[in-house]
C-alpha positions in Angstrom: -46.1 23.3 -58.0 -48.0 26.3 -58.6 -47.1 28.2 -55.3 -43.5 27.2 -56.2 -43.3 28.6 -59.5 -45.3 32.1 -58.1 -42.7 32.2 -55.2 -39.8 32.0 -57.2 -40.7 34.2 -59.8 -42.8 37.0 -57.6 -41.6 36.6 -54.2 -39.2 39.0 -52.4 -35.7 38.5 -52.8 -33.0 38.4 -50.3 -30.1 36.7 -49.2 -29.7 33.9 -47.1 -27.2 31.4 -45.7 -27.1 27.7 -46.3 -26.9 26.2 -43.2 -26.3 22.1 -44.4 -26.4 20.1 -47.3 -26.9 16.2 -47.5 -27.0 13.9 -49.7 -24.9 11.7 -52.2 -23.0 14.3 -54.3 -23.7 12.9 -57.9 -27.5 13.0 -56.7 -30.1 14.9 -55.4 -29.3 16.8 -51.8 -31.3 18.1 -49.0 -30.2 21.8 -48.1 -30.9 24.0 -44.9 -31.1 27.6 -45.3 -31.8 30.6 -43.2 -32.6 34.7 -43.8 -34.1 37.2 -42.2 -36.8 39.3 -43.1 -37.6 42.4 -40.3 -35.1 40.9 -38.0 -36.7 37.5 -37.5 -35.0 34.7 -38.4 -36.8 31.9 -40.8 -35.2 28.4 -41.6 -36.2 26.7 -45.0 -35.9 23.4 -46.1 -34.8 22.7 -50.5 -34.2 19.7 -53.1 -31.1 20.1 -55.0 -29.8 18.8 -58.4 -26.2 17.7 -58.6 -25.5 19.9 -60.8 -26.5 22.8 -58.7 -24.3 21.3 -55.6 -20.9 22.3 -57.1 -19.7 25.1 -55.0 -22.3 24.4 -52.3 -21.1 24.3 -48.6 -22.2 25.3 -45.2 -21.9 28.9 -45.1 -22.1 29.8 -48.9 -24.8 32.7 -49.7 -28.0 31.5 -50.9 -30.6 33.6 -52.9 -34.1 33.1 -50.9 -37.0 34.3 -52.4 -40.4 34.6 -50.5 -44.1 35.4 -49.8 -43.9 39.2 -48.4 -47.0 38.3 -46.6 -45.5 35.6 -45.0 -41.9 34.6 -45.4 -42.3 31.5 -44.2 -43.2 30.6 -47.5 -40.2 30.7 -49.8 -37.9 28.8 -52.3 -34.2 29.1 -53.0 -33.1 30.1 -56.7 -31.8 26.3 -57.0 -34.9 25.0 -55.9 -36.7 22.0 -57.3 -40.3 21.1 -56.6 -40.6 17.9 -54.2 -43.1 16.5 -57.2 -40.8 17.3 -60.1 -39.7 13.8 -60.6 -43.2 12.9 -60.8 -43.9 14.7 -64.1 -40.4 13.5 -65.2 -41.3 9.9 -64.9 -44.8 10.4 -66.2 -43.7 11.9 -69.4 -41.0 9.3 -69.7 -43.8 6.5 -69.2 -46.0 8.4 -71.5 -43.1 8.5 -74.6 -42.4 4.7 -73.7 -46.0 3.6 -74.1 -46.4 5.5 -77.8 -42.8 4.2 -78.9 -44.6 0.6 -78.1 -47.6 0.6 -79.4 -46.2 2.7 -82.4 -43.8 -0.3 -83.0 -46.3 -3.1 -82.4 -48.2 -1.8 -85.3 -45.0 -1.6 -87.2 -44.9 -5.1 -86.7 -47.5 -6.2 -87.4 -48.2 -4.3 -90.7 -44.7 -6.0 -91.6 -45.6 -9.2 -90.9 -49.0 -8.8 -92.8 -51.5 -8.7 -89.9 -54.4 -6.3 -91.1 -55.6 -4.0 -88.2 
């Protein structure tokens, strides 16, 4: 996720083309996009969020941004990281487990149960 965040925010921008999008359109969509950099051509591949699909369509302008020593690396400005769900969920997980325990203890203090 590091690399991701440094592209994004440091990498060269440009503009590039999106090339296909898939995916159901309430969720989240692969996308195919190309640019050039020096006159070579360089596909990428991107997660999108449904909100970030209205307006998107084959052809629509794209802004790319990537590595300037190798463009091969590089993330769209709509970009998600593959393993942002993961921190999602964990968190989500994480508040569900305190809420728990916090209201086991609840309970039990009500019902008289010395811990």
């Amino acid at each position: 996720m590091h690399d991701f965040h440094h592209i994004q925010q440091a990498g060269v921008k440009t503009k590039g083309v999106l090339i296909s999008i898939e995916g159901e359109p309430r969720g989240i969509g692969n996308g195919i996009y190309s640019f050039f950099v020096g006159g070579h051509r360089y596909i990428g591949h991107t997660r999108v969020g449904a909100h970030d699909r209205i307006g998107m369509y084959p052809g629509a302008a794209i802004e790319v941004s990537y590595l300037a020593e190798n463009p091969a690396q590089n993330v769209t400005s709509i970009s998600w990281p593959d393993n942002a769900y993961m921190f999602v969920l964990a968190s989500a997980l994480t508040m569900f487990f305190l809420l728990f325990f916090r209201w086991q203890i609840w309970k039990d203090r009500r019902n008289g149960v010395n811990l």
